[in-house]
C-alpha positions as CSV (number, residue, x, y, z in Angstrom):
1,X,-4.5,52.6,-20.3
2,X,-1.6,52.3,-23.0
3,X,-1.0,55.1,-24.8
4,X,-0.7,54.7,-28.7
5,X,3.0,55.2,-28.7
6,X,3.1,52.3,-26.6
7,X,0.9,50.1,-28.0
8,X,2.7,51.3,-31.6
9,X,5.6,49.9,-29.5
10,X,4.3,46.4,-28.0
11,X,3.2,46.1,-32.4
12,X,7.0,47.1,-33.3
13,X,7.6,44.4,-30.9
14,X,5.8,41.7,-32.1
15,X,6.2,42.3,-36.0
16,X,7.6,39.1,-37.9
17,X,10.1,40.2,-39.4
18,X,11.6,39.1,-43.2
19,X,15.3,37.7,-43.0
20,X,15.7,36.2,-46.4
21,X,13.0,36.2,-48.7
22,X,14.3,34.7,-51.5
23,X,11.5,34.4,-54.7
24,X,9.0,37.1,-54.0
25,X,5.6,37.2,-56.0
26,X,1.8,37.8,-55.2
27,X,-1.7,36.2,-55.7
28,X,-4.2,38.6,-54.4
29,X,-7.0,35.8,-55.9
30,X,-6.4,33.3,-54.0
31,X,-4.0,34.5,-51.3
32,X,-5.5,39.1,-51.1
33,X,-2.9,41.1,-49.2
34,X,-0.4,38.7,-48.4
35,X,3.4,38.3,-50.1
36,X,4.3,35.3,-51.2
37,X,8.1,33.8,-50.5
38,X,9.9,30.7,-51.7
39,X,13.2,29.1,-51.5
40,X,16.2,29.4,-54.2
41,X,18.6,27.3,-55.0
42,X,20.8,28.5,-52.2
43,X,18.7,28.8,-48.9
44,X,15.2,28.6,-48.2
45,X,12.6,31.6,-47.0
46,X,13.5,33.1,-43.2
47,X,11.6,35.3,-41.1
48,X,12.3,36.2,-36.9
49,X,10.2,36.9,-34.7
50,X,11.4,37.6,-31.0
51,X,14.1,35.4,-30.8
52,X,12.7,32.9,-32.7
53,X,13.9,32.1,-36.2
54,X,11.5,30.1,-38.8
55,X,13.2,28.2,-42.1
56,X,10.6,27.4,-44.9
57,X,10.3,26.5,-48.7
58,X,7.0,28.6,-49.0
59,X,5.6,31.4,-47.0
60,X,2.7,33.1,-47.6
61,X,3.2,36.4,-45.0
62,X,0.3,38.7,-44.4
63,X,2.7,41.5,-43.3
64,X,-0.4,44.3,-42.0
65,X,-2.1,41.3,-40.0
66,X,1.2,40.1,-38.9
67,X,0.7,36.8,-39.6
68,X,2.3,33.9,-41.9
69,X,1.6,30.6,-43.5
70,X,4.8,28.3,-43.7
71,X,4.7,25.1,-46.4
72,X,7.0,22.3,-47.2
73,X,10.1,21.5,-44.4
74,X,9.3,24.0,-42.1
75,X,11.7,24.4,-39.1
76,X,11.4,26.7,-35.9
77,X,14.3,27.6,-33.5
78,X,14.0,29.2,-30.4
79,X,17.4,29.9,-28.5
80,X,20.2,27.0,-28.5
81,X,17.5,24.3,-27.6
82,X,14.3,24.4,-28.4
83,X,13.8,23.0,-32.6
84,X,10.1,22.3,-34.4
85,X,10.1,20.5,-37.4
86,X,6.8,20.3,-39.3
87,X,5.4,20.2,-43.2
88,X,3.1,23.5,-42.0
89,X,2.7,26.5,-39.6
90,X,0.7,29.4,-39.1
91,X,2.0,31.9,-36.7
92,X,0.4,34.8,-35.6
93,X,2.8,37.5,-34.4
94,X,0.6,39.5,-32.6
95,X,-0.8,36.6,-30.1
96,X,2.2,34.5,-30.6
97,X,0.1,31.6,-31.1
98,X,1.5,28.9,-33.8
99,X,-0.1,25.7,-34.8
100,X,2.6,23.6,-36.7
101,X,1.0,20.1,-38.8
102,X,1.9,17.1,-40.9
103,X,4.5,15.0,-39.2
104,X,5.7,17.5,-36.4
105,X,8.3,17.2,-33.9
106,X,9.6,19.1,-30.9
107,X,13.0,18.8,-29.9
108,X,15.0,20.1,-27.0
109,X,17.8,18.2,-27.2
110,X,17.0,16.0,-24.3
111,X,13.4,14.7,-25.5
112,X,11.3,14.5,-29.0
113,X,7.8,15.0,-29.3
114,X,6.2,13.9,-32.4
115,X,2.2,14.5,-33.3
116,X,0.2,14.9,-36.4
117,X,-0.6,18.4,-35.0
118,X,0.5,20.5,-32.2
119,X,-0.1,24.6,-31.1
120,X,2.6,26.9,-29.6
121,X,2.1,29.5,-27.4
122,X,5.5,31.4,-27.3
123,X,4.3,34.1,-24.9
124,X,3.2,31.5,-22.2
125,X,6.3,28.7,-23.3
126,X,3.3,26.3,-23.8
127,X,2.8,23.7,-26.7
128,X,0.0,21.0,-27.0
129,X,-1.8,18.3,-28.5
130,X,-5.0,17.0,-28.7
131,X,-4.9,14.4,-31.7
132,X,-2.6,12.1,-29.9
133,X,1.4,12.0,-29.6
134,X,4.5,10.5,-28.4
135,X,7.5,12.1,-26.5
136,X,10.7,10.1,-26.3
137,X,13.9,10.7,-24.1
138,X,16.9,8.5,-23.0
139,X,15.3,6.4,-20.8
140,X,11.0,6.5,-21.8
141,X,8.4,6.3,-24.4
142,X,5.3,8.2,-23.8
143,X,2.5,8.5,-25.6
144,X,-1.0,9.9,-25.0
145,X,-3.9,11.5,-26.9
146,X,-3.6,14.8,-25.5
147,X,-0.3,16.4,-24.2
148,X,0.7,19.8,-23.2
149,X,4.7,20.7,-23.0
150,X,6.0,23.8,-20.4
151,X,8.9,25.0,-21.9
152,X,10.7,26.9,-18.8
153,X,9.3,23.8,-16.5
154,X,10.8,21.1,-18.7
155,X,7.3,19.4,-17.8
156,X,5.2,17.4,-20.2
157,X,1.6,17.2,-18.8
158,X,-0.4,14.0,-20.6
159,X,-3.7,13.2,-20.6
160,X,-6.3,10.5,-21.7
161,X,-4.9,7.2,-22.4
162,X,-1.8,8.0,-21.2
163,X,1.4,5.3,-22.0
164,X,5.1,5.2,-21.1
165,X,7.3,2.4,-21.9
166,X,10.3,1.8,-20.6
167,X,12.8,-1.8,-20.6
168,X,12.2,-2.3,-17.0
169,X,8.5,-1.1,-16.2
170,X,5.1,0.1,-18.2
171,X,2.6,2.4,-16.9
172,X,-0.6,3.6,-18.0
173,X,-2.6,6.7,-16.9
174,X,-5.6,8.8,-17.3
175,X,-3.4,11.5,-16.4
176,X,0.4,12.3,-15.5
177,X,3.0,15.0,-14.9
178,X,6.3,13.6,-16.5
179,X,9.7,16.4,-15.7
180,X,12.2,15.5,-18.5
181,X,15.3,16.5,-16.0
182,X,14.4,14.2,-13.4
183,X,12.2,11.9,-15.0
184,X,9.9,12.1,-12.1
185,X,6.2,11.2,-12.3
186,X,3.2,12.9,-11.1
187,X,-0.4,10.5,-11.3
188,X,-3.7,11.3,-11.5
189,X,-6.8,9.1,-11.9
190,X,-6.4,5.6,-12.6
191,X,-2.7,4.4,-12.6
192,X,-1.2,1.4,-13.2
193,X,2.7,0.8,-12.8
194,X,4.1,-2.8,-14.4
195,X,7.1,-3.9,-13.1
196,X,9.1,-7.3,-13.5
197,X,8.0,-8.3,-10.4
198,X,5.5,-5.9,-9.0
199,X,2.3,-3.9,-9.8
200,X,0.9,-0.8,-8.6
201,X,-2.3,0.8,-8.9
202,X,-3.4,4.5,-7.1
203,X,-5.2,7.2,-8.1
204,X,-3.1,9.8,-7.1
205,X,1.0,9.4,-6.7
206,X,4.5,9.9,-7.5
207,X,7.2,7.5,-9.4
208,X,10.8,8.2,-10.0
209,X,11.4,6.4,-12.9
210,X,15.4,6.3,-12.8
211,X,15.0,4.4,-9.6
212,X,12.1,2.6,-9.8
213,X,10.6,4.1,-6.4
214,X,7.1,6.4,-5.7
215,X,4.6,6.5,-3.6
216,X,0.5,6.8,-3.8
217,X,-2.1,8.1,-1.6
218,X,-5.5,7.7,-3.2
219,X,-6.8,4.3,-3.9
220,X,-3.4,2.9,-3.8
221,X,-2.7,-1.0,-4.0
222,X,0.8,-2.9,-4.4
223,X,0.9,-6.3,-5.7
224,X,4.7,-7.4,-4.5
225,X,5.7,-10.9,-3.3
226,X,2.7,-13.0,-3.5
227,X,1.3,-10.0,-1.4
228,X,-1.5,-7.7,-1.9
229,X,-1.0,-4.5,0.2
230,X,-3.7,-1.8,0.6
231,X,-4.2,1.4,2.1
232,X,-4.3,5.1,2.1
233,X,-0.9,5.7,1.8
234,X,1.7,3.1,0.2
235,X,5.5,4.0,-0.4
236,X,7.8,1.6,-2.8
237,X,11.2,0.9,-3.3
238,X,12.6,-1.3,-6.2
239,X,16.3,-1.1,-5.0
240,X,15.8,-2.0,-1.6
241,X,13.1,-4.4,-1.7
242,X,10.9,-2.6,1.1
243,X,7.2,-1.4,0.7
244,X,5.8,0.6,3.3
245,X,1.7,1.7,4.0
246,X,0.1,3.9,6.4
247,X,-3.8,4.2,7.5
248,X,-6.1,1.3,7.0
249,X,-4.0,-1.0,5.7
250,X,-4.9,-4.7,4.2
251,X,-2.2,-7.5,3.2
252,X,-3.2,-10.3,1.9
253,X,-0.9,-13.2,1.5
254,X,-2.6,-14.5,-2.1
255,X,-0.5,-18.0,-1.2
256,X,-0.7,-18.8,2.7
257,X,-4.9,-16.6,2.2
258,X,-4.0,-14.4,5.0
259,X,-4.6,-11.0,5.8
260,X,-3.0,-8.3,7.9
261,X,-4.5,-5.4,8.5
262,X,-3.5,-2.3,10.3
263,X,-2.5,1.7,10.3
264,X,1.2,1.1,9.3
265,X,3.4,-1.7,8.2
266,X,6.1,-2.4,6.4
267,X,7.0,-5.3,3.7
268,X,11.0,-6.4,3.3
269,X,11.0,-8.8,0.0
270,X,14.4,-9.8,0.6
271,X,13.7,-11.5,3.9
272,X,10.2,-12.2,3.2
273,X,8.9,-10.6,5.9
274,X,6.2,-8.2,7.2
275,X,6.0,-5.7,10.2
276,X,2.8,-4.3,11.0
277,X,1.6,-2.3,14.3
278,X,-1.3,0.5,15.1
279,X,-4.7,-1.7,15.5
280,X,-2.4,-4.8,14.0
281,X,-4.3,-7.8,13.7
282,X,-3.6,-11.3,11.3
283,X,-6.8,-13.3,9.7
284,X,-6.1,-16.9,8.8
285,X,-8.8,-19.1,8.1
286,X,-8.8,-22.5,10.7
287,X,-11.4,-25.0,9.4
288,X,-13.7,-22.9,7.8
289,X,-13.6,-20.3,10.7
290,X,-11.7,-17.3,10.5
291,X,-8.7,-17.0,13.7
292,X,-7.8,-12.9,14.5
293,X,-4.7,-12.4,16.4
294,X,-3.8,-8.9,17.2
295,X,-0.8,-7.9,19.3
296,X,0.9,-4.0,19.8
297,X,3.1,-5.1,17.2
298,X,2.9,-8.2,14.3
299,X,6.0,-10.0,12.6
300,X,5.3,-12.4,9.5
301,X,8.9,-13.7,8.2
302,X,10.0,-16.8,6.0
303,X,9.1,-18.5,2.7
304,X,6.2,-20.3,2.4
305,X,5.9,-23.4,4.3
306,X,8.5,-22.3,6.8
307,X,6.5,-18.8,7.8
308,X,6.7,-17.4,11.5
309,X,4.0,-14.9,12.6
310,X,4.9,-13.1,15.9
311,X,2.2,-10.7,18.0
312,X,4.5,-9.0,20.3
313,X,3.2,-7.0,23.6
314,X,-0.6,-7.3,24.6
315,X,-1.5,-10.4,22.5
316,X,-4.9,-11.7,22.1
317,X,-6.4,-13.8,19.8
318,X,-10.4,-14.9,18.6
319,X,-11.8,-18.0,16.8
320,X,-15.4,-18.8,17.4
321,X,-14.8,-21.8,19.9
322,X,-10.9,-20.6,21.4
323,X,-9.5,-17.1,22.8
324,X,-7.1,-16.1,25.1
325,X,-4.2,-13.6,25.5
326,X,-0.5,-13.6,26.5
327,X,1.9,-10.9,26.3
328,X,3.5,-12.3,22.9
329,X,2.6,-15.5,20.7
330,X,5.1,-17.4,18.3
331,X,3.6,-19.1,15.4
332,X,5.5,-21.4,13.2
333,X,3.9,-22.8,10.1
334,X,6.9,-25.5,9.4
335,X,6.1,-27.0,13.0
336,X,2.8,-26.0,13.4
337,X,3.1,-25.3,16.9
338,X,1.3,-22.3,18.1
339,X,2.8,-20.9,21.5
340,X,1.7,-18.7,24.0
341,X,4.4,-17.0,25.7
342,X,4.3,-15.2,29.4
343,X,1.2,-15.1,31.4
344,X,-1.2,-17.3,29.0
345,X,-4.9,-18.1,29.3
346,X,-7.0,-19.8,27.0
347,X,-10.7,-19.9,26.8
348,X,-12.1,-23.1,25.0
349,X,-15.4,-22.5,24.7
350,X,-17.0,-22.3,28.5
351,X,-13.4,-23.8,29.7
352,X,-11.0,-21.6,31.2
353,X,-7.2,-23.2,31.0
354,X,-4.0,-21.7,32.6
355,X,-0.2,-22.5,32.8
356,X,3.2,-20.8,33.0
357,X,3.5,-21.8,28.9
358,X,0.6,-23.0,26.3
359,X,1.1,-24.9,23.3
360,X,-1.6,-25.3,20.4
361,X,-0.4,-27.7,18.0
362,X,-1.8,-28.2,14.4
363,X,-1.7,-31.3,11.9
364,X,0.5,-30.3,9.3
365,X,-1.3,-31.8,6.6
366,X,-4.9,-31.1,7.3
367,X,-3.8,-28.3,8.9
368,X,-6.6,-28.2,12.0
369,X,-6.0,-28.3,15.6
370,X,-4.4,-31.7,16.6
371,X,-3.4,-31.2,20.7
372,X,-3.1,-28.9,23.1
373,X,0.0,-28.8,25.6
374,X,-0.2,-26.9,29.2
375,X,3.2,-26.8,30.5
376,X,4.1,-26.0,34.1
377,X,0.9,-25.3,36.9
378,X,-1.9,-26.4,34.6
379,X,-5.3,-25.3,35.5
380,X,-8.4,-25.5,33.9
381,X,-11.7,-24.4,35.6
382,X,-15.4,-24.1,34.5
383,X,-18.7,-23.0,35.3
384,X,-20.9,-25.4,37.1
385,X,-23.9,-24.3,34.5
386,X,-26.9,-26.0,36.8
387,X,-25.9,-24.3,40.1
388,X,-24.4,-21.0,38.4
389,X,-22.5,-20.8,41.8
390,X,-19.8,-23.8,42.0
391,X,-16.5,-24.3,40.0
392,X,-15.5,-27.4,38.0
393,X,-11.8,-27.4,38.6
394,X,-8.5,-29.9,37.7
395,X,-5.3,-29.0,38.0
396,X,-1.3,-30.9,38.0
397,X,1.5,-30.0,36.8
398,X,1.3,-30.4,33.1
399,X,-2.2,-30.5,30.4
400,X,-2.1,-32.5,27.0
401,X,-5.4,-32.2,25.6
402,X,-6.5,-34.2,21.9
403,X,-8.4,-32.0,19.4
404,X,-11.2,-33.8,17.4
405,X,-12.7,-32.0,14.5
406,X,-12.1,-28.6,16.1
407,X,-13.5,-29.8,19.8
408,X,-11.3,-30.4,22.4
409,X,-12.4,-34.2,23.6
410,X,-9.8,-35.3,25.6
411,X,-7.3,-33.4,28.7
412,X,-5.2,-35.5,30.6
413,X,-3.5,-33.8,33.3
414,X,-0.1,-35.4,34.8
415,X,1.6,-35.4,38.2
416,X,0.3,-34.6,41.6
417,X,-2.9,-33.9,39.4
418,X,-6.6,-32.4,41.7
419,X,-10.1,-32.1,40.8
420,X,-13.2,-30.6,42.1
421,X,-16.7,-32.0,40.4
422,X,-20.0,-30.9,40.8
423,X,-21.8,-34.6,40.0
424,X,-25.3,-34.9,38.9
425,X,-27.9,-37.8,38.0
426,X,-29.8,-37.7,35.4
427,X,-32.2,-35.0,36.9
428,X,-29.8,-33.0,37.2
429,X,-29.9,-33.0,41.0
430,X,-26.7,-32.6,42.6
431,X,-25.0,-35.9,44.2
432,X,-22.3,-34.5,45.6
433,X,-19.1,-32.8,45.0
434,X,-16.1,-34.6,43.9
435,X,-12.6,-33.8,45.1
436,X,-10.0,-35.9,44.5
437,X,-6.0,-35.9,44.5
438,X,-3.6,-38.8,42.3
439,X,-1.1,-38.9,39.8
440,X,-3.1,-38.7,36.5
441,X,-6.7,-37.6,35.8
442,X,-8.4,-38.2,32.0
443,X,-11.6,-36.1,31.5
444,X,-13.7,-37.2,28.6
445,X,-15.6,-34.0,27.3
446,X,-18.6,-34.1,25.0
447,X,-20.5,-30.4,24.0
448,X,-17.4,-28.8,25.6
449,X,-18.5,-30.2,29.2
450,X,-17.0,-32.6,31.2
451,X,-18.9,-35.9,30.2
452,X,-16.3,-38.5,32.3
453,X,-13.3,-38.3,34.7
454,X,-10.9,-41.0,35.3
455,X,-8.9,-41.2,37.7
456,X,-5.1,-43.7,37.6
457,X,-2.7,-44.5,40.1
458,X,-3.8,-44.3,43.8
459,X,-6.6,-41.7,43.8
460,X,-7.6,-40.4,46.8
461,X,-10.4,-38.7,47.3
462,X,-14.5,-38.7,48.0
463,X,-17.6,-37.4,46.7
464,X,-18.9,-35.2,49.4
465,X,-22.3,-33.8,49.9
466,X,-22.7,-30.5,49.4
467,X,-23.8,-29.6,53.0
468,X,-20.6,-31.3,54.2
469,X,-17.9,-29.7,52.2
470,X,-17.3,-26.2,53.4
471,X,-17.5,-23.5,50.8
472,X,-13.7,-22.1,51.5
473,X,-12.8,-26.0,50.7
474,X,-14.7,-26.0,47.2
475,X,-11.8,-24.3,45.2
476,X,-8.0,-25.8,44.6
477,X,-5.0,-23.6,46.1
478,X,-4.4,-21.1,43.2
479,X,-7.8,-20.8,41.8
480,X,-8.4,-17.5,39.9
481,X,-11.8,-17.2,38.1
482,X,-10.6,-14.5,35.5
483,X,-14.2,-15.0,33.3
484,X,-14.7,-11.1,33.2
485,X,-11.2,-11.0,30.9
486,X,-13.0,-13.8,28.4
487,X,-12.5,-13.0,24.5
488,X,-16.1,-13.1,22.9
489,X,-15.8,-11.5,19.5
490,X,-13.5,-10.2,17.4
491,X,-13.9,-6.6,18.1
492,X,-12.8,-7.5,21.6
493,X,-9.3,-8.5,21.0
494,X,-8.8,-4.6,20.7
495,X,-8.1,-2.0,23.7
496,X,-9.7,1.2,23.9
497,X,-6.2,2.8,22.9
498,X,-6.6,0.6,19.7
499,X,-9.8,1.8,19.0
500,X,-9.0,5.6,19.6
501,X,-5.7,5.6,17.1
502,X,-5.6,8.8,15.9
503,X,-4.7,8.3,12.2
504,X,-1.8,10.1,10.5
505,X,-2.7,13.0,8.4
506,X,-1.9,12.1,4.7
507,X,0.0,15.2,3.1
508,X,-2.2,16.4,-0.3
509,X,-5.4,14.8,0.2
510,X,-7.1,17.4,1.5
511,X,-4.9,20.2,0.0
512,X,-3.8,20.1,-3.0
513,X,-0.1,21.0,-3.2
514,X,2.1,23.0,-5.6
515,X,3.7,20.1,-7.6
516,X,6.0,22.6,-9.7
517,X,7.4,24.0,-6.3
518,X,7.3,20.4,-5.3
519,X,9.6,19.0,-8.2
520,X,12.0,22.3,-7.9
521,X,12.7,21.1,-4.4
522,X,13.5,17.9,-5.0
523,X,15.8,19.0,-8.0
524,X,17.7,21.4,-5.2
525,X,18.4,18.1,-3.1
526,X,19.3,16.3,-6.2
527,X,21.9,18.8,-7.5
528,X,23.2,19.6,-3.7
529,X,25.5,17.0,-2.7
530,X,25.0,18.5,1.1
531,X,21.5,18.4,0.9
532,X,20.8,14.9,-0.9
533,X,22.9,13.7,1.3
534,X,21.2,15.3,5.1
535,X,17.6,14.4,3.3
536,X,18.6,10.6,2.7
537,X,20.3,10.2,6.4
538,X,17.1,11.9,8.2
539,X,14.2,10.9,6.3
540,X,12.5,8.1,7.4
541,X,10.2,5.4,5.1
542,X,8.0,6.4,7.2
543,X,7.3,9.9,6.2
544,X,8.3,9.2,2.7
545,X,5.1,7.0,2.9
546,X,2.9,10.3,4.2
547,X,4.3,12.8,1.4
548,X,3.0,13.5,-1.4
């Protein structure tokens, strides 16, 4: 417990003190105890008070509460920087609480804040608003209706209809941390950042406004290059051109209506291009049904028109009616030619097809699926539906198959070209079992079954019945019935290692962090030539994306 010398002390310390009083006089009706000062011709009223001097034309100074009433071009200074200009003040020495009104405005020599009314708290370094107000330095306007100014932190804290302008960008908040030194930003609730060419929305984030580069990890969406990218953490660069996105990510291309989602990708402006991977998968829409491709790893690159999508590594893709999987598939939209690259099969509906290389071509105008090209040991095979034991099979050494309206209805298979056919009247009672060898087969197909084969140049064959065809004989040389691998949903393009991704950690989501220590560190790195320069070379997008 303080002794009364000391606290007679702490009081000695605190006592506003008279520098120049100038006119003295009194008014104990309307103003009792108190001593009133004014300004001469030579200098107006001055009065310190621990550190701090105060300039007025009128003073009205209750010396035993120690407390004053300033009037009429009333100036504060603390140290070399810190000036308040206002029309009046009351300052209470003993709490060292101020509130200064009527036109006021902060200075540090860096940044002006202006409001109708604003309270100082010397002992804490603290002064704020709550009527609305607007701060100004070299590079932003900000405005907001209530604000709150740390003195030793160089930090301005805004709240509630928050506004910054600035020549290259707007953004509006519910809430933000602006530093004056770094002009860094610190987001929370609703935000909204306006560039030339880009928008972001989060609800929790970081901007640098010099450089036009932040991240957010709440809510966070990026409209940037006809794109819109989602997810639960998104990192953006201005200068580079590069936006990057971690954990349950969703692109969509608002020209081309496609969407990419994933657990991390990246978008490169410049080159118009995307990279996606971890549970990557692209959505287009194909005649009113929705196509999923999904691959280890997904590339999107070119300008409209002349786009190529690659799936690289474990590629499988799903439409309602066709499925299959490769190890990588090459998409170009200027050519429309779909490719399937290294170990292909293709399901079409019940119809299994096969070939070193498989080629899905689409009409560039209507933009549905116009042919279908097998190159190299063509095969397709089906289930004989009415035994539920036998194999419809044709094989030669190229397919070309005609789409019409999204059903395959024609295959013509060329050059030393077999077939095995399960043949039934119309009682569906079996007549035999067709093989046959020659240079070219057609087979007509209606409801996805083979409705008519026709056989050109020199077939050679026979329909034999079943008891005289021996079972080891009822399959062509390379047959491989693979219908336990058939795609037959969308969920099933995905692995069990895709479905067990265990998802990056985003940094202050669950904790909050220490934004102050936060913002020291970076201005460490900023002013340490060794240090900016080791955090630029080893930093990754990657984790820039995670950090908050």
């Amino acid at each position: 417990m303080a002794t009364a010398q000391e606290e007679a002390s702490q009081t000695q310390g605190r006592q506003i003190n008279i520098v120049y009083g100038a006119n003295f006089t009194k008014d104990e009706v309307q103003f009792p105890g108190a001593s009133i000062f004014s300004k001469d011709d030579e200098r107006q009223v001055q009065f310190e008070h621990q550190g701090a001097d105060l300039w007025c034309d009128y003073a009205v100074f209750y010396n035993k509460e120690n407390r004053l009433r300033a009037i009429g071009n009333v100036r504060l200074q603390q140290g070399d920087s810190i000036e308040m200009n206002s029309a009046r003040l009351d300052w209470n020495g003993n709490t060292s609480l101020a509130k200064a009104w009527e036109n006021v405005d902060l200075s540090d020599g860096k940044m002006t804040l202006t409001t109708d009314t604003l309270y100082f708290d010397r002992e804490k370094q603290i002064s704020y608003y709550n009527s609305g107000g607007k701060v100004v330095d070299s590079v932003n306007v900000l405005t907001s209706k209530i604000g709150t100014y740390f003195t030793e932190l160089k930090k301005v804290q805004f709240k509630n209809k928050v506004h910054i302008d600035n020549p290259e960008y707007i953004i509006d908040s519910e809430q933000l941390d602006y530093y004056r030194i770094s002009k860094n930003v610190y987001m929370y609730g609703p935000s909204t950042i306006t560039g030339e060419d880009y928008k972001i929305y989060c609800e929790r984030g970081f901007y640098d406004t010099k450089v036009e580069q932040g991240y957010g990890i709440k809510n966070t969406r990026i409209d940037y290059d006809n794109k819109i990218i989602r997810g639960d953490s998104l990192y953006f660069d201005k200068a580079t051109e590069y936006a990057s996105a971690t954990n349950n990510i969703k692109i969509t291309d608002t020209i081309n209506d496609g969407v990419i989602k994933a657990h991390y990708a990246e978008v490169f402006k410049g080159k118009d291009s995307v990279f996606a991977t971890k549970r990557a998968v692209s959505i287009s829409l194909v005649q009113n049904d929705s196509l999923y491709m999904h691959g280890d790893t997904l590339m999107a690159t070119g300008k409209t028109d002349e786009r190529i999508v690659r799936t690289f590594r474990n590629a499988k893709f799903y439409k309602t009616d066709l499925s299959g999987k490769c190890d990588s598939i090459h998409f170009s939209e200027k050519t429309g030619i779909t490719q399937l690259i290294t170990n292909p099969i293709l399901w079409n509906v019940d119809n299994q097809i096969t070939g070193d290389s498989i080629h899905l071509i689409s009409d560039l105008e209507t933009e549905k699926l116009d042919s279908l090209k097998v190159l190299e040991n063509a095969f397709i095979i089906s289930l004989d539906t009415i035994s539920g034991t036998g194999y419809n099979q044709a094989k030669g050494k190229d397919l070309f198959g005609k789409f019409i309206e999204n059903e395959l209805k024609i295959i013509d298979l060329v050059k030393n070209t077999e077939v095995i056919y399960y043949v039934y009247n119309d009682d569906e009672e079996l007549v035999g079992i067709d093989k046959t060898i020659c240079s070219k087969i057609r087979l007509l197909m209606a409801n996805n079954d083979i409705e008519d084969i026709t056989f050109f140049v020199n077939p050679d064959g026979d329909i034999f019945p079943e008891k005289d065809l021996p079972v080891e004989s009822r399959k062509l040389k390379g047959f491989i019935w693979r219908g336990d691998e058939r795609i037959l949903s969308k969920e099933e393009i995905f692995d069990e290692d895709d479905n067990n991704i265990e998802l990056v950690k985003i940094r202050g989501i669950e904790n909050p962090i220490d934004i102050d220590a936060e913002e020291e560190e970076r201005s460490k790195n900023e002013n340490d030539p060794v240090n900016n320069i080791n955090s630029k070379a080893t930093k990754p997008k990657k984790t820039q994306v995670q950090k908050v």
